[in-house]
Each structure stands twice: as structure tokens, then as C-alpha cells.
N, CA, C and O of each residue as an XYZ file, in Angstrom:
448
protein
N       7.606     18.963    -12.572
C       6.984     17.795    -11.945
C       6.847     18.068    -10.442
O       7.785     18.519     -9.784
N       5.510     17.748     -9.864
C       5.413     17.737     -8.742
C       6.149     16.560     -8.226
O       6.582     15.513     -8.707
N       6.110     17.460     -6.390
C       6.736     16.446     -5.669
C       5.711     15.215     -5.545
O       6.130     14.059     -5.488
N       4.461     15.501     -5.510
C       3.643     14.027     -5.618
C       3.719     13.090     -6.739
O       3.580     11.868     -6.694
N       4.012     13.999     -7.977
C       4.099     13.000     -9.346
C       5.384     12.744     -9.340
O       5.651     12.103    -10.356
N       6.599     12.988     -8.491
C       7.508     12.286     -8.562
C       7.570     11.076     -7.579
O       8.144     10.024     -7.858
N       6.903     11.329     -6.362
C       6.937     10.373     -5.149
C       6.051      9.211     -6.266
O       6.461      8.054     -6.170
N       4.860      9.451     -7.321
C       3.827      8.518     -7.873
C       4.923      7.621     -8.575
O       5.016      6.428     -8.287
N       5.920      8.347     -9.693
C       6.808      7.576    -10.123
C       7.917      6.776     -9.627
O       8.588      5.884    -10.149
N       7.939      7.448     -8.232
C       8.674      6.490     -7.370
C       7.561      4.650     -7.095
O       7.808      3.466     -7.328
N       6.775      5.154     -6.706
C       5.780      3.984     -6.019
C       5.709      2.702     -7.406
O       5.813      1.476     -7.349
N       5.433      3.867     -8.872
C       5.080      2.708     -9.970
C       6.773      1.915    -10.310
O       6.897      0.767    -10.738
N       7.474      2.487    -10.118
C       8.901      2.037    -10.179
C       8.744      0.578     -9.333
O       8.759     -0.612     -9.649
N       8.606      1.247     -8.241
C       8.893     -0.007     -7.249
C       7.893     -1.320     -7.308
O       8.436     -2.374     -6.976
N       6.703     -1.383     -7.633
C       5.724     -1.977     -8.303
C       6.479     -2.708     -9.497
O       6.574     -3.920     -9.306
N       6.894     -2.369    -10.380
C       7.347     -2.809    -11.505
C       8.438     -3.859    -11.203
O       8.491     -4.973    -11.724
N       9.660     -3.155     -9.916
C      10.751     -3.933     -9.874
C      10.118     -5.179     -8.497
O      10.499     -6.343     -8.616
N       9.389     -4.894     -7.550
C       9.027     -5.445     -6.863
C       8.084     -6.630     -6.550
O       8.192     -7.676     -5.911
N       6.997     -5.953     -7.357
C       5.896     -6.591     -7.481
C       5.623     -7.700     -9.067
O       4.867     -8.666     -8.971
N       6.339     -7.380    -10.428
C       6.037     -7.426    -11.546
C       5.446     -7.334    -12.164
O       5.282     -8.147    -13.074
N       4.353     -5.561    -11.896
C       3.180     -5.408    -12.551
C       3.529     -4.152    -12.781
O       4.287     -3.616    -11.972
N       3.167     -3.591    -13.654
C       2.599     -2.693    -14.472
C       1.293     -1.890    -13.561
O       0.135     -2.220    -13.305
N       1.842     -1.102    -13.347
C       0.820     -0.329    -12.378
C      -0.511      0.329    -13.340
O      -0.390      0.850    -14.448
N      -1.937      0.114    -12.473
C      -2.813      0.972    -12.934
C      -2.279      2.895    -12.960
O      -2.703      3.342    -11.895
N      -1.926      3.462    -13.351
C      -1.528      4.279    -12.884
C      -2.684      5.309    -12.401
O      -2.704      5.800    -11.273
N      -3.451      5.515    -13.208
C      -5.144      6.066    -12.292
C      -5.045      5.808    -10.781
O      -5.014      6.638     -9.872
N      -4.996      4.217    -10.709
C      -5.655      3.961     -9.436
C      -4.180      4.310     -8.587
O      -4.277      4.874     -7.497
N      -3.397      4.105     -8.900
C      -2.249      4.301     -7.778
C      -1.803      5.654     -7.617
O      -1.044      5.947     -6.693
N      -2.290      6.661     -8.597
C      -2.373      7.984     -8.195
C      -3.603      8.787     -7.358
O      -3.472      9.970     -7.042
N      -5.044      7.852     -6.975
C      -5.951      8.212     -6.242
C      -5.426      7.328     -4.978
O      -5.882      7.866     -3.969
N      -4.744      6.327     -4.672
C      -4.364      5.657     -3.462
C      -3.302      6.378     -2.692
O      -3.002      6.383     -1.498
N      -2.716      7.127     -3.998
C      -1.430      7.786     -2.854
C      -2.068      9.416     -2.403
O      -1.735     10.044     -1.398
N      -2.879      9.779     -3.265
C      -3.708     10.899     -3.064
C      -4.541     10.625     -1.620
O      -4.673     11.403     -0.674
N      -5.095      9.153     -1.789
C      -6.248      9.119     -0.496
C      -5.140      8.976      1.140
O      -5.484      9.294      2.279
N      -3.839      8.417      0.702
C      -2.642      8.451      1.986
C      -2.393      9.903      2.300
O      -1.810     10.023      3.377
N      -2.729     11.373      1.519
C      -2.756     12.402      2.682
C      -1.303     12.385      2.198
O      -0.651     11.688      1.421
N      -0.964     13.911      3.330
C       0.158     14.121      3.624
C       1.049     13.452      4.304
O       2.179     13.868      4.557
N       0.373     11.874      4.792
C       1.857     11.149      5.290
C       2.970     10.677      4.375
O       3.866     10.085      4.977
N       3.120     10.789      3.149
C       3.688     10.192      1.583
C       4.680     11.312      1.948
O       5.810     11.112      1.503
N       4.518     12.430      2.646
C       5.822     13.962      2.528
C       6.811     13.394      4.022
O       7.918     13.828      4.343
N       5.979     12.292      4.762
C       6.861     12.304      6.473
C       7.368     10.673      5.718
O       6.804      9.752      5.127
N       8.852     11.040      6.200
C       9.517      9.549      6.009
C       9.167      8.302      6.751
O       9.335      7.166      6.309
N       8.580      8.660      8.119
C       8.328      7.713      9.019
C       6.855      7.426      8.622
O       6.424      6.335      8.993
N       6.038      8.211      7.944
C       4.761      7.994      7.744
C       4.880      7.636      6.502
O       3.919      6.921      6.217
N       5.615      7.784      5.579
C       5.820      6.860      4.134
C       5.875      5.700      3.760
O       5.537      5.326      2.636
N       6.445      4.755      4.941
C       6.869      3.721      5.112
C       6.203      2.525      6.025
O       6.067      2.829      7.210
N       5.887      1.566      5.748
C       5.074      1.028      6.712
C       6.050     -0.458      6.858
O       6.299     -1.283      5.979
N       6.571     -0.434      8.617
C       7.252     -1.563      9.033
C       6.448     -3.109      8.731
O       5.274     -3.226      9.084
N       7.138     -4.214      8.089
C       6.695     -5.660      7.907
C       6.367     -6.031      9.441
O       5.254     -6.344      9.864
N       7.725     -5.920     10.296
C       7.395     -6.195     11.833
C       7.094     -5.623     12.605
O       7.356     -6.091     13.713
N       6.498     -4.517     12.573
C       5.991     -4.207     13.745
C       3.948     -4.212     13.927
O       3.113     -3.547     13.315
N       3.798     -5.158     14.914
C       2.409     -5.760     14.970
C       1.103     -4.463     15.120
O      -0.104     -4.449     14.882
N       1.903     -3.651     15.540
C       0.414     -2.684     15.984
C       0.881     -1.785     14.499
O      -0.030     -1.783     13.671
N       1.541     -1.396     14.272
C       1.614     -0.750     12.648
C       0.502     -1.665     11.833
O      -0.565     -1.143     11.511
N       0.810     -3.165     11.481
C       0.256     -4.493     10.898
C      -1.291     -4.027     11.191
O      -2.097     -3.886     10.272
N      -1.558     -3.847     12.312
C      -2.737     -3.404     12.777
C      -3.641     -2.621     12.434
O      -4.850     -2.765     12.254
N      -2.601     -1.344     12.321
C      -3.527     -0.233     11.852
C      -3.815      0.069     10.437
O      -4.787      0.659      9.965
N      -2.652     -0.516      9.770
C      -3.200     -1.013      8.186
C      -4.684     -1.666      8.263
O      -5.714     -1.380      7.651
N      -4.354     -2.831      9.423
C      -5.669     -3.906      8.677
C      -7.075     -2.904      9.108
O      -8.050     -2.745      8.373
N      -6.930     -2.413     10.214
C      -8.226     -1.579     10.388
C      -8.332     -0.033      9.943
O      -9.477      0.418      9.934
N      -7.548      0.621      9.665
C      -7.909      2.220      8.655
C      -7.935      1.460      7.729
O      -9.115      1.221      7.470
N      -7.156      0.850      6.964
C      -7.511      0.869      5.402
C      -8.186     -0.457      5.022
O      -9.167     -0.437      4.279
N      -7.825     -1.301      5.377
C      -9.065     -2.686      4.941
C     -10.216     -2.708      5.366
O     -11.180     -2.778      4.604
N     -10.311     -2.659      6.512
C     -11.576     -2.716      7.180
C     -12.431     -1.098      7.201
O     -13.637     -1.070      6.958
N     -11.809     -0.060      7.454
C     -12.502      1.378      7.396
C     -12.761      2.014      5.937
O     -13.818      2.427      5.461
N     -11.331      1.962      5.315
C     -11.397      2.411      3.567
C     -11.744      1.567      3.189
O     -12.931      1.755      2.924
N     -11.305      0.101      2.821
C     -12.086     -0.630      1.765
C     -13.077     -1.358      1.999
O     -13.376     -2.168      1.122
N     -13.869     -1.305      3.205
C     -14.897     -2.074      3.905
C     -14.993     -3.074      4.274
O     -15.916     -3.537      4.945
N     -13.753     -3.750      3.779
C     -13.536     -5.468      3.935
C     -14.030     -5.917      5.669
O     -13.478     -5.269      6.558
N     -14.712     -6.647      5.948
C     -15.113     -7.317      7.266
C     -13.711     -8.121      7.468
O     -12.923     -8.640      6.677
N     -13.767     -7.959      9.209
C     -12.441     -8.527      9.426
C     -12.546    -10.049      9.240
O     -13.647    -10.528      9.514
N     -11.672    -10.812      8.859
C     -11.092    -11.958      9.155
C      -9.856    -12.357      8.922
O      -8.921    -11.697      8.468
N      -9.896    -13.762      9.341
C      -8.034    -14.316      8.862
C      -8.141    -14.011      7.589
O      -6.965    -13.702      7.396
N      -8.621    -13.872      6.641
C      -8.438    -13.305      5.173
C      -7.361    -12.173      5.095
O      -6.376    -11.977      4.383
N      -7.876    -11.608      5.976
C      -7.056    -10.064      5.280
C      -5.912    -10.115      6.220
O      -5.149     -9.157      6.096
N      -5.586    -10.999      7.147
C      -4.197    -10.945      7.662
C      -3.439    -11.691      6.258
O      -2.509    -11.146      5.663
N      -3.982    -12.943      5.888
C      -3.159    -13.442      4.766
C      -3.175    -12.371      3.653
O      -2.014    -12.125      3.328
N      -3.945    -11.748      3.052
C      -3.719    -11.215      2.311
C      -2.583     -9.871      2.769
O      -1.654     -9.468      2.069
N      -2.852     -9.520      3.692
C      -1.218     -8.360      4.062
C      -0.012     -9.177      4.201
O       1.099     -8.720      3.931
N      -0.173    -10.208      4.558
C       1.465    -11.104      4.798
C       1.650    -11.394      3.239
O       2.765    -11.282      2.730
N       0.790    -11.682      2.662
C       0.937    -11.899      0.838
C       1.318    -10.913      0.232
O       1.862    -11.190     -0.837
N       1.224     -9.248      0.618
C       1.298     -8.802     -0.248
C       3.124     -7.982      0.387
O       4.001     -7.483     -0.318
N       3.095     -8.137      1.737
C       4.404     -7.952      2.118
C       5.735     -9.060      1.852
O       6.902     -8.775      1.583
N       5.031    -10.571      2.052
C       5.856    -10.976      1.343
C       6.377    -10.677     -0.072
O       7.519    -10.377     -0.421
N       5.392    -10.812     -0.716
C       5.823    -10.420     -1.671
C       6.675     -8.753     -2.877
O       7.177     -8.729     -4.001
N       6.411     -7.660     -1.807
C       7.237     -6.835     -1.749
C       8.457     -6.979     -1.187
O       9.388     -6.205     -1.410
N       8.533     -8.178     -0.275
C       9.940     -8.530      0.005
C      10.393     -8.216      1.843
O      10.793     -7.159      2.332
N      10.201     -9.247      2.380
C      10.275     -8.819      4.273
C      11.203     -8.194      4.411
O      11.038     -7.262      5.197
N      12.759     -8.327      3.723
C      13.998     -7.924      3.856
C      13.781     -6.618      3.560
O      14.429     -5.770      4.174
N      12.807     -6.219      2.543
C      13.465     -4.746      2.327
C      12.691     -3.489      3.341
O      11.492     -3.226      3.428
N      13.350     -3.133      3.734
C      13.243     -1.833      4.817
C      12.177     -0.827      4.113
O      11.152     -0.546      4.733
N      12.376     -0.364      3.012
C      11.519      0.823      3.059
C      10.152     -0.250      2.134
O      10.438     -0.974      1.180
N       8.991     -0.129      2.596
C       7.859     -0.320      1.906
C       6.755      0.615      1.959
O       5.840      0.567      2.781
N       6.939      1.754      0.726
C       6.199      2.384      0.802
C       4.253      2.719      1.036
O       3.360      2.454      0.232
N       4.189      3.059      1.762
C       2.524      2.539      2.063
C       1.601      2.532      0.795
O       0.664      1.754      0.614
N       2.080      3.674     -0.182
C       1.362      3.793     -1.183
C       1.494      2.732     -1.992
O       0.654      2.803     -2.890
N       2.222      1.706     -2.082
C       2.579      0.974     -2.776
C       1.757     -0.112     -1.755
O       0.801     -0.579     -2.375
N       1.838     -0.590     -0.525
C       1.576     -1.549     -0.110
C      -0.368     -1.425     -0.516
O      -1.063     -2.290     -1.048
N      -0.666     -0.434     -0.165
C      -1.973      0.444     -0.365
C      -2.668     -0.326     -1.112
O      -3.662     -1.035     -0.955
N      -1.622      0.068     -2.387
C      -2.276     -0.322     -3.933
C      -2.160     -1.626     -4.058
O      -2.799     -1.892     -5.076
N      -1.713     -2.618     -3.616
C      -1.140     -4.067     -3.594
C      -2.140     -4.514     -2.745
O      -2.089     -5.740     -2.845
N      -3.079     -4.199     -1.915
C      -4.020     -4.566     -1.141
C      -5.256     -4.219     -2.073
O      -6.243     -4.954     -2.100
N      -5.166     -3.168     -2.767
C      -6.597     -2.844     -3.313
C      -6.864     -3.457     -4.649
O      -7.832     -3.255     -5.382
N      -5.643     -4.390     -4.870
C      -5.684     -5.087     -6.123
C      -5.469     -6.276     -5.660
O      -5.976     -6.996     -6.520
N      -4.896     -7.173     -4.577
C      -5.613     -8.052     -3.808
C      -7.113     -8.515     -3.829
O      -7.636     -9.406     -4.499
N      -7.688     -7.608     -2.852
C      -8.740     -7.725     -2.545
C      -9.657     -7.195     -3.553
O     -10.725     -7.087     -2.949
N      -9.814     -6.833     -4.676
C     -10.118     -6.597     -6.158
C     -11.111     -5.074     -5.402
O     -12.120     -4.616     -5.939
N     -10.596     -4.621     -4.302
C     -11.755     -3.400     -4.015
C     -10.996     -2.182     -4.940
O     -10.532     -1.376     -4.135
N     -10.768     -1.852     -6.025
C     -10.145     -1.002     -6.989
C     -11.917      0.128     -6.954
O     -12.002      1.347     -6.804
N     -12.903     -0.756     -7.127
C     -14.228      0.409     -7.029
C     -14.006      1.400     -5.759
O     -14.088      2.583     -6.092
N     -13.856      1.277     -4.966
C     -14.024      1.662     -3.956
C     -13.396      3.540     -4.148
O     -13.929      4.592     -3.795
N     -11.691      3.180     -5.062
C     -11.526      4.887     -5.582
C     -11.857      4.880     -7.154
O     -11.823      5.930     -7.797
């Protein structure tokens, strides 16, 4: 097993215990594929609930640049929705996971 198909079974794990879904697994193996080599850097694996310019660069690389979404208060609620609901308390939130929780949000799943 690769180290990516183990980091993938990490992400659908946490989905399952976190989220209570049953991961596409297709799509959450092209989302952690389209995150690049930051999924191998711990600090780039992880994306902070509080910190605002992190918050940021989610909403504009990946909502607004990858999934085309036009900005509005929409897609701030929808990232506070989908972090709440991965849980504010917990420290590590993997991006690939938050990724995929946005692209099934915002139903842009066409997009990979």
C-alpha cells in the first residue's frame, strides 16, 4: 500500500467517524490527488479552524479558483459548516478531508 492510499484511508476513516458519511471514495481519492504534495508536509496537511488568513486561502484557491464558486457570504457559511461540523476542538483537520466536505457541500463533485 502506498503512502497515498494509506494517507486516502486515513481521510475516509475520519469522514466516517467525523462527518457520518460514507465516503465517495473516487472522488476523495481525486481531491487528495488534486492537494499535491502538501498531504506528505504535516503543516500543509492540516488546515487551522482559527486562523483567518489560512480560512482565506481555502475560500480563494479552492472555492473560488478550483471549484469556481463566485465569492459570497455563502461560502464563508458553508466552510464554518463544514468545520463545524468536523469538530472546532479537534486540532488536526485534514485538508483532504475538509476539501472533500466542501465539494460535497457545494454539490461541485463535477468539477473532478
Amino acid at each position: 500500500m502506498s503512502k497515498r492510499d494509506e494517507l486516502i484511508a486515513k481521510y475516509a476513516a475520519d469522514l466516517k467517524d467525523k462527518f457520518g458519511v460514507n465516503p465517495d471514495m473516487d472522488l476523495l481519492t481525486k481531491v487528495t490527488i488534486g492537494c499535491g504534495p502538501s498531504i506528505y508536509n504535516a503543516d500543509a496537511a492540516t488546515i487551522s479552524g482559527s486562523d483567518e488568513s489560512e480560512l482565506a486561502t481555502v475560500k480563494n484557491n479552492f472555492l473560488i479558483k478550483k471549484l469556481g464558486l463566485k465569492d459570497s457570504p455563502d461560502l464563508d457559511k458553508g466552510l464554518n459548516s463544514v468545520l463545524e461540523t468536523y469538530g472546532k476542538s479537534n486540532r488536526n483537520k485534514y485538508r483532504a478531508v475538509v476539501y472533500y466536505a466542501l465539494t460535497k457541500h457545494f454539490k461541485k463533485e463535477s468539477v473532478y
